[in-house]
LOGUMAR-736241 format. One record per residue (C-alpha): x, y, z; residue in three letters; residue number from 1. Coordinates in Angstrom, 1 decimal, m for minus. Layout:
<nodes>
   east  north     up kolti kolfi
      X      Y      Z   ALA   NUM
...
</nodes>
This chain:
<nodes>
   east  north     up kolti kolfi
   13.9  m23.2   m0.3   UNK     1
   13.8  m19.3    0.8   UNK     2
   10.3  m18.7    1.5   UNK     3
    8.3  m15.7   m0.1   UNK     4
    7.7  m14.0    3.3   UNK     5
    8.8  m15.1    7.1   UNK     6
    6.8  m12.9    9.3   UNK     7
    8.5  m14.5   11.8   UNK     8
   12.1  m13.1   11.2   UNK     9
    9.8   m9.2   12.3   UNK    10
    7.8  m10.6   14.7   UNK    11
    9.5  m13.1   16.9   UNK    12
   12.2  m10.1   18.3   UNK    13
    9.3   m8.2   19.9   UNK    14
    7.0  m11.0   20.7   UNK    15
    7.8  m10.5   24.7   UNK    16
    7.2   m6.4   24.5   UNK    17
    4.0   m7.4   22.2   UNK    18
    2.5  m10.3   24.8   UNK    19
    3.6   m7.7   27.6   UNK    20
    1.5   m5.3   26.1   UNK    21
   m1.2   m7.2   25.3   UNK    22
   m1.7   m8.3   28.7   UNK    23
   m1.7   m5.0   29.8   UNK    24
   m5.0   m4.8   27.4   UNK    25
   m6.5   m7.8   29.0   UNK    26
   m5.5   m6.3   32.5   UNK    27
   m7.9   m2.7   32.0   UNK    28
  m10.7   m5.0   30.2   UNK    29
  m10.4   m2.3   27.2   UNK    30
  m10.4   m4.0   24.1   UNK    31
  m11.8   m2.2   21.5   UNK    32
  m11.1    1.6   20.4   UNK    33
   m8.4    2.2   23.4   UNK    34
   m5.9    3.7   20.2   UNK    35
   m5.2    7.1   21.0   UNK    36
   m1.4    6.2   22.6   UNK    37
   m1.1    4.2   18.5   UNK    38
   m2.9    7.1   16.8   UNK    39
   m0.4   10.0   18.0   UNK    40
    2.6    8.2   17.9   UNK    41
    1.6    7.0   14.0   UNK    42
    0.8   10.6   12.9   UNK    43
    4.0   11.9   14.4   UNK    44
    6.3    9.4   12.6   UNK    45
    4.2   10.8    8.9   UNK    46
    4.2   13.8   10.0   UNK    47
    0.3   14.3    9.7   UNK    48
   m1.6   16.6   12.1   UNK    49
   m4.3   13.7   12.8   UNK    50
   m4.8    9.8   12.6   UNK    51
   m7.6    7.5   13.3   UNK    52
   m6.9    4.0   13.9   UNK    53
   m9.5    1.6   11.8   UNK    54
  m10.1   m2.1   11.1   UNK    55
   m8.7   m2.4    7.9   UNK    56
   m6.7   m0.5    4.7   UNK    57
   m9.7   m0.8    2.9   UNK    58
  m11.8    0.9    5.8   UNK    59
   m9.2    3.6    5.5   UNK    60
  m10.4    4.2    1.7   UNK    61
  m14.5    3.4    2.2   UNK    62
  m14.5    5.8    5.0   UNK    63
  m11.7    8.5    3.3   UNK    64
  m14.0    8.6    0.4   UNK    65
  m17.3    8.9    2.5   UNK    66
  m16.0   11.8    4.6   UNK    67
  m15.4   13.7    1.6   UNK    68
  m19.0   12.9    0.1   UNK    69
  m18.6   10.6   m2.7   UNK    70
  m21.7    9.1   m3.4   UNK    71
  m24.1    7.5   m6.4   UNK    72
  m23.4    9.0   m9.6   UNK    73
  m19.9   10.4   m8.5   UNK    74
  m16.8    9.3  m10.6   UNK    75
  m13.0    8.3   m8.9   UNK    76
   m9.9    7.8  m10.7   UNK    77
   m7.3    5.9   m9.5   UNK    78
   m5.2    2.6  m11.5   UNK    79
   m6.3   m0.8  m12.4   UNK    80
   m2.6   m2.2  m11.1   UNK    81
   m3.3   m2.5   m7.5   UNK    82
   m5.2   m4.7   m4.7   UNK    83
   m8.6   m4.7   m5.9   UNK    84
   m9.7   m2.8   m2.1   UNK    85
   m8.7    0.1   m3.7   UNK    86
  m11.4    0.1   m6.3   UNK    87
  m14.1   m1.9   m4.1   UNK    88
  m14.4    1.3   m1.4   UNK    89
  m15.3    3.4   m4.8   UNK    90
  m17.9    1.0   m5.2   UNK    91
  m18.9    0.7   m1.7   UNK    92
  m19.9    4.5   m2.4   UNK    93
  m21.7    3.4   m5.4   UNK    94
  m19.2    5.5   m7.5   UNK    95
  m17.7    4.6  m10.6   UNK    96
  m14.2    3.4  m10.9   UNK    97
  m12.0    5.0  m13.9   UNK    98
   m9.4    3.6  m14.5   UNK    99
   m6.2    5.5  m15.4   UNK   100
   m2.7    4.1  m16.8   UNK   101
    0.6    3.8  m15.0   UNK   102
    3.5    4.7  m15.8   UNK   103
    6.0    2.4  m17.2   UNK   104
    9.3    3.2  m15.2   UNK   105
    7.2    3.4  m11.4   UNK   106
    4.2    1.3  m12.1   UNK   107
    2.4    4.4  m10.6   UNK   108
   m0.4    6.3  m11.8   UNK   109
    0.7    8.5  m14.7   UNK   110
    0.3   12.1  m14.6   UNK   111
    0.5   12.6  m18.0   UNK   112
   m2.9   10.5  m18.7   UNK   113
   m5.0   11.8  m15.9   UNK   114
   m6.2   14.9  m16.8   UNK   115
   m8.0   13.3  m20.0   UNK   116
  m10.0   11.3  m17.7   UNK   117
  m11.3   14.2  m15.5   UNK   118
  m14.9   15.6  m16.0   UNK   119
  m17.7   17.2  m14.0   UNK   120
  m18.2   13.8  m12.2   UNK   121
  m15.0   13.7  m10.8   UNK   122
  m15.1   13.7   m7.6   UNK   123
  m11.6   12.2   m6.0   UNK   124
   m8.5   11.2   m7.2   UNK   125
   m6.8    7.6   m5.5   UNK   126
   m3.0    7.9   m6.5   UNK   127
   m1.6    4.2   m5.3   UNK   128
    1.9    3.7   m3.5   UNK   129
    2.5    1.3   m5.0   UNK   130
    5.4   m2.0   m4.1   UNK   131
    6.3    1.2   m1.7   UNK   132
    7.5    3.5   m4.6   UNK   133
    5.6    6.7   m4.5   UNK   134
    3.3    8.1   m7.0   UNK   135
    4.3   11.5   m8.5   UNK   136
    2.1   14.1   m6.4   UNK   137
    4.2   16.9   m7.2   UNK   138
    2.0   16.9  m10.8   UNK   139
   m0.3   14.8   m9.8   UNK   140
   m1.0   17.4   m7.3   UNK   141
   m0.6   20.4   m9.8   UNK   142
   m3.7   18.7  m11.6   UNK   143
   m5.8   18.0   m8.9   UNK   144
   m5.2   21.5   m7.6   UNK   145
   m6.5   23.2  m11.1   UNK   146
   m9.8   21.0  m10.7   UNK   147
  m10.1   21.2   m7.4   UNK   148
  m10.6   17.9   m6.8   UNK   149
   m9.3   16.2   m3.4   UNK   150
   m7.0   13.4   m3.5   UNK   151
   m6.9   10.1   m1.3   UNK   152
   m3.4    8.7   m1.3   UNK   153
   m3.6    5.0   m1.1   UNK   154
   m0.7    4.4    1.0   UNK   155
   m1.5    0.6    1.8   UNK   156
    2.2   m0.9    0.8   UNK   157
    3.5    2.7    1.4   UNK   158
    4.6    2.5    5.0   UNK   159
    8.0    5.1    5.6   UNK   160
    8.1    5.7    1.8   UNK   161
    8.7    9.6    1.2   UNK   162
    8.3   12.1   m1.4   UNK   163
   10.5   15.4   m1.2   UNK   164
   11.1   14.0    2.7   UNK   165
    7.1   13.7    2.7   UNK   166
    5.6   10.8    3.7   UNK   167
    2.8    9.2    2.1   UNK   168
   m0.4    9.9    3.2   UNK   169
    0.8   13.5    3.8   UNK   170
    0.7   15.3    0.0   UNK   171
   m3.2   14.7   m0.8   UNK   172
   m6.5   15.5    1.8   UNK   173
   m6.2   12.1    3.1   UNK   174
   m3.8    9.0    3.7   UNK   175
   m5.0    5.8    4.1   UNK   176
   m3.1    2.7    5.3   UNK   177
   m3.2   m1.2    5.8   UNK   178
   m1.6   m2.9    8.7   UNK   179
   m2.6   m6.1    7.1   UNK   180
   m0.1   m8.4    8.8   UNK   181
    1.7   m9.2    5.6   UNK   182
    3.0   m5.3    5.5   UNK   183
    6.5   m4.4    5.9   UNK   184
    4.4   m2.8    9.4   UNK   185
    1.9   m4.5   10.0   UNK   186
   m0.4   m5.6   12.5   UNK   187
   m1.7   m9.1   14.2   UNK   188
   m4.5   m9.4   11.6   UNK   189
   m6.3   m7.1   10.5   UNK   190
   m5.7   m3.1   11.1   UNK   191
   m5.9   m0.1    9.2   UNK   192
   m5.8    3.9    9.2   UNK   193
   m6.1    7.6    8.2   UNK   194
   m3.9   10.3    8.4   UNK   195
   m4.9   13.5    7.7   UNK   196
   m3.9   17.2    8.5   UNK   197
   m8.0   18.4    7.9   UNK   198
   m9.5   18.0   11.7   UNK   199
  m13.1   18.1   10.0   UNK   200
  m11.9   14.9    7.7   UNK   201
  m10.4   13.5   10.7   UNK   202
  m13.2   13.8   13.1   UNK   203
  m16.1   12.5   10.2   UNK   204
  m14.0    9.5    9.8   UNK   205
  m13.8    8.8   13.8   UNK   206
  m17.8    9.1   13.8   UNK   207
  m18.3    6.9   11.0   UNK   208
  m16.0    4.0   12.2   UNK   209
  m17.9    3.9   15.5   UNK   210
  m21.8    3.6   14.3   UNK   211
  m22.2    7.5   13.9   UNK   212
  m25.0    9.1   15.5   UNK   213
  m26.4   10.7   12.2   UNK   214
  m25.4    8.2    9.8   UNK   215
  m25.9    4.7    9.2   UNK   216
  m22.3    4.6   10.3   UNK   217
  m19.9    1.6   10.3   UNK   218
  m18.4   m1.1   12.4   UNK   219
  m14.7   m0.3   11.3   UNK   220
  m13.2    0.1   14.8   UNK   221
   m9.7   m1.0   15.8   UNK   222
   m8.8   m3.7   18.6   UNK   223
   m6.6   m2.4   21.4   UNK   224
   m4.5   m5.3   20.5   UNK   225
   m3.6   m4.3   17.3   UNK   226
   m3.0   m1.1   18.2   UNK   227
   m0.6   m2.1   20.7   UNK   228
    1.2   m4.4   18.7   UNK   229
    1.4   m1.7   16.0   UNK   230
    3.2    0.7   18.6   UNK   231
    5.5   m1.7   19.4   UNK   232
    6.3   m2.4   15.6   UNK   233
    6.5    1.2   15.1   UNK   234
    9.1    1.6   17.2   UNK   235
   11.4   m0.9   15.5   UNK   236
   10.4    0.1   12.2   UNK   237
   13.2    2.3   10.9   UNK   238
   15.5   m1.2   11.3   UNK   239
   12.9   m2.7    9.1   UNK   240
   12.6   m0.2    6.8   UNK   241
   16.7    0.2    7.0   UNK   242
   16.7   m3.7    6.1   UNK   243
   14.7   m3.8    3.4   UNK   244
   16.9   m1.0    1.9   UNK   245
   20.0   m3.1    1.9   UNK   246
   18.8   m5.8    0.5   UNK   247
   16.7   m4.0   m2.4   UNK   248
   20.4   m2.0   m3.0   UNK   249
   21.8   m5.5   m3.1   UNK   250
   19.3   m6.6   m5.6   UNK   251
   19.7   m3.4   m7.7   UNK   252
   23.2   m3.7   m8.1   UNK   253
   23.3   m7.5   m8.9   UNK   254
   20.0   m8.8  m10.9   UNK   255
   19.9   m8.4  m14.4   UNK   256
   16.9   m5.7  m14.4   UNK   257
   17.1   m2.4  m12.0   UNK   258
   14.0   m1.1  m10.4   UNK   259
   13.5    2.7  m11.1   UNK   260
   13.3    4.7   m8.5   UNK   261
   13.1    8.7   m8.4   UNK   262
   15.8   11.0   m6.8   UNK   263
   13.2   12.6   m4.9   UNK   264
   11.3    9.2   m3.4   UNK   265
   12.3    7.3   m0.7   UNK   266
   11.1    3.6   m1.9   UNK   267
   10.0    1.4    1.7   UNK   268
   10.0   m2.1   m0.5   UNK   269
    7.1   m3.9    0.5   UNK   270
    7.8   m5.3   m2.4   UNK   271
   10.4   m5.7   m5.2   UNK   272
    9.2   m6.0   m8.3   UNK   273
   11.3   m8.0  m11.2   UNK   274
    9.9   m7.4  m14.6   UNK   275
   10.8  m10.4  m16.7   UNK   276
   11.8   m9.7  m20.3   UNK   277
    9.1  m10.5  m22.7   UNK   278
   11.4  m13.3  m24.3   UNK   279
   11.5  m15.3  m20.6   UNK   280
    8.4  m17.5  m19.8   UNK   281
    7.1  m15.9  m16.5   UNK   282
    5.3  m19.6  m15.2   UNK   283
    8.7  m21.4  m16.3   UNK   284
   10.9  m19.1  m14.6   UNK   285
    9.2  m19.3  m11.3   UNK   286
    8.8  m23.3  m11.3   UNK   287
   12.8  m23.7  m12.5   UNK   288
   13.3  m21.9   m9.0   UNK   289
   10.9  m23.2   m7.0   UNK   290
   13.1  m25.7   m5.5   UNK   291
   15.3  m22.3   m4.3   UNK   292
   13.0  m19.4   m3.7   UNK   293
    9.1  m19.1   m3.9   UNK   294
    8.7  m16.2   m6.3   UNK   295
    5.3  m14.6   m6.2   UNK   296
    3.4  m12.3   m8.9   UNK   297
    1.2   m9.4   m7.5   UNK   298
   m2.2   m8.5   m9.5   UNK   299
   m1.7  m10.4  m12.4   UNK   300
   m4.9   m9.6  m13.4   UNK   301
   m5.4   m6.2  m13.5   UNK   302
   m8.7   m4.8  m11.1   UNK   303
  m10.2   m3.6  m14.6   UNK   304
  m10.1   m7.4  m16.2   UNK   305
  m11.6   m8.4  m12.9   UNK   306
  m15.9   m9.3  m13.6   UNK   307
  m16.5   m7.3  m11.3   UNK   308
  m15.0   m4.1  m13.0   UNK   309
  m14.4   m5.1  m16.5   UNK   310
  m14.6   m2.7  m18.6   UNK   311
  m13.3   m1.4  m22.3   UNK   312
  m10.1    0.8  m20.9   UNK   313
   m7.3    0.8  m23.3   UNK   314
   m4.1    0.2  m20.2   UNK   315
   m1.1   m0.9  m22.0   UNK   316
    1.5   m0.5  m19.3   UNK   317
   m1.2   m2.1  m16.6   UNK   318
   m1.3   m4.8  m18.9   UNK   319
    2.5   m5.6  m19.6   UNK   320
    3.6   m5.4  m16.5   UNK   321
    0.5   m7.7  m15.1   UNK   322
    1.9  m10.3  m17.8   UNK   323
    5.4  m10.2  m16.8   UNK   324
    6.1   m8.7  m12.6   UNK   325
    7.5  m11.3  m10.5   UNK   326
    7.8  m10.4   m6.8   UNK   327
   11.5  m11.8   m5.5   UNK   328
   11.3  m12.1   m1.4   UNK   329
   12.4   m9.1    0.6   UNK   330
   12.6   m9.0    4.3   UNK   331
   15.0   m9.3    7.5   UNK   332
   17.7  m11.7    7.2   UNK   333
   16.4  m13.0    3.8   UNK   334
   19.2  m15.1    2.0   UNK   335
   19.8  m12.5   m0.3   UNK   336
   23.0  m13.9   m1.8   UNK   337
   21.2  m17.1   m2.4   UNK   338
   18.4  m15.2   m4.4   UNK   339
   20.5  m13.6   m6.7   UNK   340
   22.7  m16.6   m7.5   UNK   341
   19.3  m18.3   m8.1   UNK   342
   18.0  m15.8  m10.4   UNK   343
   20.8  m15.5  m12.3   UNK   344
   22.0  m19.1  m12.4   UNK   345
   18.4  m19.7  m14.2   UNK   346
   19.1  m16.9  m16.8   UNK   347
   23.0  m18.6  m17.3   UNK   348
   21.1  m21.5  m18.1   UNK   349
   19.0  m20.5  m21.2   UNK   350
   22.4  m18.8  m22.7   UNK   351
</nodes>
């Protein structure tokens, strides 16, 4: 059976220059906040001016949204189809999540229904990356701009993706990553980060992740480890990210359903998402093929049907593609041949 994910297939290349590093760590006795080699070398592949190296992606959010003074009362909009982190750092600012609808071709917030949900609370906007496709910030942008309200690009599955040669994290006030290890760059456990071209924004968030002098402050620092495994990992990321682009142009030329992707965006696949037709069982189709590939389904239930969150919003496209995504395995040296004659064999079988 071809597994989901094998971490192992990224990892176990660079394990010797990661341990050689890592002793290096353990040599100096500096194991905590010793990032700045990780943080230049991370904002010179986006492009940003600044980065700050945290503990987590959703560090990278709470503190992103702090810096720029969302508090109690304050309203963010961002979509109900992503990792709920994105909404729990709006809440960790006892702000209100609104939810806003994706689009139907990019499963990314859609442009065309955010400006109906913008009022004098609204404070930020969180655009998601999502699966690695890029939101579009050229409008998204445009209507920000007109309110003047900042934007925090959630660019957690979003690592080398580009709009108009951009990268993520670079069109909006602030970029904010996850090295979770599970990310097509990812860390040892956990690891996140900021970019940013504002050096205010930049230097707030570097306070705040350290117990900051004149605020209750956080404990959201990085581990040297992690940052020198990242650097490492960084390094041999464009084969990764070159990888991943084959086999997502293999799938797109032979599965019955074609992701959309915009001339303008540079997709980075952390995942590929399979909508099933609505006439296909979604729980049959991934136990028929269990024996072949573990399929998986990402945010089946969407963050505003969570208890946490739930709420009246009307978010047909969130919906249908929560009911019917499957997430088909994409990494280095995945069988790809195999998944497609899996796939389709299943669909050859119902005709």
């Amino acid at each position: 059976m071809i597994p989901y994910h094998d971490l192992s297939k990224i990892n176990h290349p660079l394990a010797d220059d990661i341990l050689a590093e890592i002793n290096v760590v353990i040599e100096k006795n500096k194991f905590v906040m010793n990032t700045e080699k990780f943080e230049e070398e991370f904002a010179d592949y986006t492009g940003a001016k600044y980065c700050v190296a945290l503990s987590s992606g959703t560090a990278a959010l709470h503190l992103s949204l702090k810096a720029l003074g969302i508090a109690e009362g304050d309203e963010v909009i961002t979509v109900s189809h992503t990792f709920r982190a994105t909404a729990a750092a709006i809440k960790y600012c006892n702000a209100k999540p609104v939810f806003v609808d994706i689009d139907k071709d990019t499963f990314t917030m859609d442009p065309e229904k955010l400006e109906d949900k913008i009022n004098t609370n609204t404070k930020a906007i969180i655009p998601v990356h999502i699966y690695g496709n890029m939101a579009d910030m050229e409008k998204i942008n445009k209507i920000a701009k007109k309110h003047g309200i900042p934007i925090v690009e959630d660019c957690s599955q979003a690592h080398g993706s580009t709009f108009d040669n951009k990268h993520a994290g670079t069109l909006g006030r602030i970029g904010a990553y996850s090295f979770y290890p599970g990310k097509s760059l990812g860390a040892l456990g956990d690891a996140g980060a900021v970019v940013t071209d504002d050096e205010s924004l930049a230097k707030d968030i570097a306070g705040l992740r350290n117990w900051a002098d004149d605020d209750v402050g956080h404990n959201y620092r990085m581990a040297s480890i992690q940052a020198e495994a990242l650097r490492i990992k960084l390094q041999n990321y464009p084969d990764v990210l070159g990888d991943k682009e084959d086999i997502a142009e293999y799938y797109q030329e032979n599965l019955k359903q074609e992701v959309f992707v915009k001339r303008n965006v540079r997709h980075s696949w952390h995942i590929y998402p399979y909508i099933l037709d609505e006439k296909y069982d979604r729980e049959d189709f991934i136990k028929k093929l269990s024996d072949k590939v573990e399929l998986k389904t990402h945010y089946p239930v969407p963050v505003h049907r969570l208890s946490a969150y739930k709420s009246s919003y009307e978010l047909p496209n969130t919906d249908f593609v929560a009911n019917h995504q499957v997430s088909i395995p994409i990494y280095p040296e995945v069988e790809k041949e195999e998944v497609v004659e899996a796939i389709n064999d299943y669909f050859a079988t119902l005709l």
